[in-house]
C-alpha positions as a Markdown table, in Angstrom:
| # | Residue | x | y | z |
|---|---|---|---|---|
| 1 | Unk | -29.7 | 81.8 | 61.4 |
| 2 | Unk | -32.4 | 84.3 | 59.6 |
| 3 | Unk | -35.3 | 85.5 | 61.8 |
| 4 | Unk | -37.0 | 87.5 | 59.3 |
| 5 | Unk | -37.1 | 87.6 | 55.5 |
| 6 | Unk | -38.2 | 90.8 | 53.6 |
| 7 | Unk | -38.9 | 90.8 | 50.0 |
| 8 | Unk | -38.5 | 94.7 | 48.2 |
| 9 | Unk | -40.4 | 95.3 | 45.3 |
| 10 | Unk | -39.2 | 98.6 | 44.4 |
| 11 | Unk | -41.2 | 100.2 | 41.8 |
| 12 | Unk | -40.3 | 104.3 | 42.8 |
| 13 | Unk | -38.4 | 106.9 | 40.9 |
| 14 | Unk | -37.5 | 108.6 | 44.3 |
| 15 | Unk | -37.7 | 107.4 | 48.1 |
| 16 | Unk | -38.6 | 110.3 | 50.7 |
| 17 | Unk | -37.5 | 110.6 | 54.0 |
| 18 | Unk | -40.5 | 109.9 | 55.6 |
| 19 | Unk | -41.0 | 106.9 | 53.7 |
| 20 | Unk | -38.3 | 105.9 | 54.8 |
| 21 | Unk | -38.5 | 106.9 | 58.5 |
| 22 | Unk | -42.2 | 105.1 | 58.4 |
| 23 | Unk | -40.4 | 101.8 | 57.0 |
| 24 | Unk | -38.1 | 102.0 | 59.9 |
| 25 | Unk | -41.2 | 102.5 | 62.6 |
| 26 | Unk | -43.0 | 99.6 | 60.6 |
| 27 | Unk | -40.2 | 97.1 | 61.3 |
| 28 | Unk | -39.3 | 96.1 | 64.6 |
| 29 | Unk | -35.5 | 96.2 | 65.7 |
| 30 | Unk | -35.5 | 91.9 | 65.1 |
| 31 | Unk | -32.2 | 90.3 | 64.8 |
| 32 | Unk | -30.9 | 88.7 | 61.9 |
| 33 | Unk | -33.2 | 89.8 | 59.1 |
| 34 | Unk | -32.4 | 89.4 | 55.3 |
| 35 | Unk | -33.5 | 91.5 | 52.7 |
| 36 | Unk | -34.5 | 89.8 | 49.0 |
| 37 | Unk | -34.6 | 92.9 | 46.6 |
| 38 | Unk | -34.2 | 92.9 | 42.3 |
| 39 | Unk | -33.8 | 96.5 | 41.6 |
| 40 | Unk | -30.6 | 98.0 | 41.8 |
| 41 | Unk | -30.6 | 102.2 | 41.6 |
| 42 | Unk | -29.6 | 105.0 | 43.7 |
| 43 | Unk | -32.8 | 105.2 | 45.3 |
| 44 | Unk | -33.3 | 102.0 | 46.5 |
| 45 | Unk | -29.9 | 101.5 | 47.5 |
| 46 | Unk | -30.5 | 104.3 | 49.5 |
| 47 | Unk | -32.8 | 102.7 | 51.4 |
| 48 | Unk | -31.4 | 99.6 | 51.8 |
| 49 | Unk | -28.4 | 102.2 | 53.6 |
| 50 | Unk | -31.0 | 103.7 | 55.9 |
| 51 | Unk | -32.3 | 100.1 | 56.9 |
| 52 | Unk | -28.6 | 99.1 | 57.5 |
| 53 | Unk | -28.1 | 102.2 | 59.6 |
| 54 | Unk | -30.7 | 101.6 | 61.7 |
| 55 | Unk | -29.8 | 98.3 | 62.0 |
| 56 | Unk | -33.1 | 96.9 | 60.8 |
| 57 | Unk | -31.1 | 94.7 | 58.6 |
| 58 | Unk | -28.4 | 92.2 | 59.0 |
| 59 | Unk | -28.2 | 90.7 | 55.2 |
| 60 | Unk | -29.4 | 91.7 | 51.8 |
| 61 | Unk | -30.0 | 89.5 | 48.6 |
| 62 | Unk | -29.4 | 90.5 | 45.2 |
| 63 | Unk | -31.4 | 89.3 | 42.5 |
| 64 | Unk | -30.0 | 89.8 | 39.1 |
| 65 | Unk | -30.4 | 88.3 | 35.4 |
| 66 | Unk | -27.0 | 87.9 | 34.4 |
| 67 | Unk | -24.5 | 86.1 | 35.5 |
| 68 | Unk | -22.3 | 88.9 | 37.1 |
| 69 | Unk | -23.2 | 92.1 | 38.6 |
| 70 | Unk | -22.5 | 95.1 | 36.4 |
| 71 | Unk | -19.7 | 97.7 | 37.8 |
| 72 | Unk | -22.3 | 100.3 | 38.1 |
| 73 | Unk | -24.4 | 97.8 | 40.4 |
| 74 | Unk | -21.3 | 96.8 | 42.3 |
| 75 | Unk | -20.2 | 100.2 | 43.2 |
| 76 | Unk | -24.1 | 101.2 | 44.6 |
| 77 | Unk | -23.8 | 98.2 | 46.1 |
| 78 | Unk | -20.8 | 98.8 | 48.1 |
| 79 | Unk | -21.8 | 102.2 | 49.5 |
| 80 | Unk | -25.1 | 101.1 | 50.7 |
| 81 | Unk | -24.1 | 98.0 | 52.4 |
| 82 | Unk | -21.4 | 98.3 | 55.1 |
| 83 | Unk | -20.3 | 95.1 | 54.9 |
| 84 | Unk | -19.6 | 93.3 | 52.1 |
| 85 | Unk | -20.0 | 90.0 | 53.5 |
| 86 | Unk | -23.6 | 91.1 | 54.4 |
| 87 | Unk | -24.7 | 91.0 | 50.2 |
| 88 | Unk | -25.7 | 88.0 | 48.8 |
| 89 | Unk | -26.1 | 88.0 | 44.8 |
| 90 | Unk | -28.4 | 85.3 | 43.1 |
| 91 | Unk | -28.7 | 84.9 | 39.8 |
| 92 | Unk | -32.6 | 84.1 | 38.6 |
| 93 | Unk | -33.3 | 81.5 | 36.1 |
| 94 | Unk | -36.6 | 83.3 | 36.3 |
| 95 | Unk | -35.5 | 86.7 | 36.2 |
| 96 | Unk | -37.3 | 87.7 | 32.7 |
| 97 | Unk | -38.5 | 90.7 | 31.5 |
| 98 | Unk | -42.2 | 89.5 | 30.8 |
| 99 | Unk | -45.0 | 90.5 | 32.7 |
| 100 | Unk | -45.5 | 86.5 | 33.4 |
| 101 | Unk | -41.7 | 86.0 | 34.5 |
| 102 | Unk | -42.0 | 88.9 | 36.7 |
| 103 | Unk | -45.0 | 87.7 | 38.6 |
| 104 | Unk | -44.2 | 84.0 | 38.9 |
| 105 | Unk | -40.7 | 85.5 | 40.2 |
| 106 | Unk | -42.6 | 87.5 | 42.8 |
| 107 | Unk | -45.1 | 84.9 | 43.8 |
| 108 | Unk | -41.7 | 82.7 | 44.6 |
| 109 | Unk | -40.0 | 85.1 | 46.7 |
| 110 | Unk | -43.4 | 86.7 | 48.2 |
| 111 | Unk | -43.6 | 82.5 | 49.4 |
| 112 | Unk | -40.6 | 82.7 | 50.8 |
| 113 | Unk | -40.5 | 85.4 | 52.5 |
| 114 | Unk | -42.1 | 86.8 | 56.3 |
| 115 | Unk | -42.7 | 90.2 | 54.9 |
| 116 | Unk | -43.7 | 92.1 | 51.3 |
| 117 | Unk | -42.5 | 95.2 | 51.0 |
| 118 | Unk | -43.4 | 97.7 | 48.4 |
| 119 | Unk | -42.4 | 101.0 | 47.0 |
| 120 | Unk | -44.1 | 102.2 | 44.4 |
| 121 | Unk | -45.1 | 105.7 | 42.1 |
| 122 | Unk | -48.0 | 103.8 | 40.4 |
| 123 | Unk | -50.1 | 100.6 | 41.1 |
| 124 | Unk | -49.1 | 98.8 | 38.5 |
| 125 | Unk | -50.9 | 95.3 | 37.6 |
| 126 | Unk | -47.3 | 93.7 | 38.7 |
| 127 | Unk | -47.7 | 95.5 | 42.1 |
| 128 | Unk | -51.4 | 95.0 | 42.8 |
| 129 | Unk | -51.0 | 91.2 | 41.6 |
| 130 | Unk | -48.3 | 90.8 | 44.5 |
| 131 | Unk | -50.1 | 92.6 | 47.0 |
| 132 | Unk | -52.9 | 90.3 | 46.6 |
| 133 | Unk | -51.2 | 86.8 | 46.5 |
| 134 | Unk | -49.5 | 88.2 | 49.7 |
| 135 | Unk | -52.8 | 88.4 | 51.0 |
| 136 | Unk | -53.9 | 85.6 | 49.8 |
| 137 | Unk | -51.1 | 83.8 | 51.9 |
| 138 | Unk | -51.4 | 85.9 | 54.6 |
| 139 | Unk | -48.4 | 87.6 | 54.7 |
| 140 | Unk | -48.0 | 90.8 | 56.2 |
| 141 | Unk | -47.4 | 94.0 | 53.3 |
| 142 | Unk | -46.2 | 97.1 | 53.6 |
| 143 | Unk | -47.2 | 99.6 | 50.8 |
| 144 | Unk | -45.2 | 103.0 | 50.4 |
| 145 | Unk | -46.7 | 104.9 | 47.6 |
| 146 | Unk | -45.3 | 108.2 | 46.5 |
| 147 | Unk | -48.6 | 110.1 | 47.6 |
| 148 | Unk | -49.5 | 108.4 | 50.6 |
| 149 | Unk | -48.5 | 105.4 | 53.2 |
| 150 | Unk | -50.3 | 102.4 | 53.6 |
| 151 | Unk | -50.5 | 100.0 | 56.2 |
């Protein structure tokens, strides 16, 4: 059974160390938490490692347009999470490129979801848009910028 659920939107070209260390001090140590995330590079992978490590996470969900993960995903994949048993994939209907299928994609997993989680290099409309209907639903957000941390 899930305790938590965490929805990523990673929107960062890099992920520092004390982003990451002030993620891990954000979230409590709370059993059985699963992580909903639809970027898949080195960077966030990396992070999604560090949460495993410190055992912040339990799960992780994949969401991806096509119908099977790429090779390239597959193999960052498989060295951030420890145990492959612990990666969901789920392939979007709603995935989209547009602006509009990006947001009502977010506003569906921001609903779902205990936490919203964002890493970002610039406030993007697609960021500040999902920050807010958070908000608006009272959910709790964690912003990471690359200048500064927000809480």
């Amino acid at each position: 059974m899930i305790d938590r659920t965490i929805y990523m939107l990673f929107r960062s070209q890099k992920i520092s160390e004390s982003a990451i260390q002030a993620i891990e001090t954000e979230l409590s140590t709370t059993p059985q938490t699963l992580l909903y995330f639809d970027i898949c590079t080195e960077q966030s992978v990396r992070l999604i490692r560090a949460l495993f490590d410190c055992h912040l996470l339990d799960s992780c969900c994949y969401l991806h347009e096509s119908a099977e993960i790429s090779d390239k995903e597959s193999n960052l994949l498989s060295q951030a999470i420890p145990n492959r048993s612990a990666l969901y994939d789920c392939c979007c209907a709603d995935f989209g490129k547009t602006s509009y299928m990006r947001q009502r994609r977010h506003k569906r997993f921001v609903e779902q979801s205990d936490y919203l989680l964002v890493i970002y290099d610039k406030p993007l409309a697609e960021i500040n848009n999902t920050i807010r209907y958070a908000a608006l639903l009272h959910k709790p957000v964690i912003q990471i910028s690359l200048d500064h941390l927000h809480f």
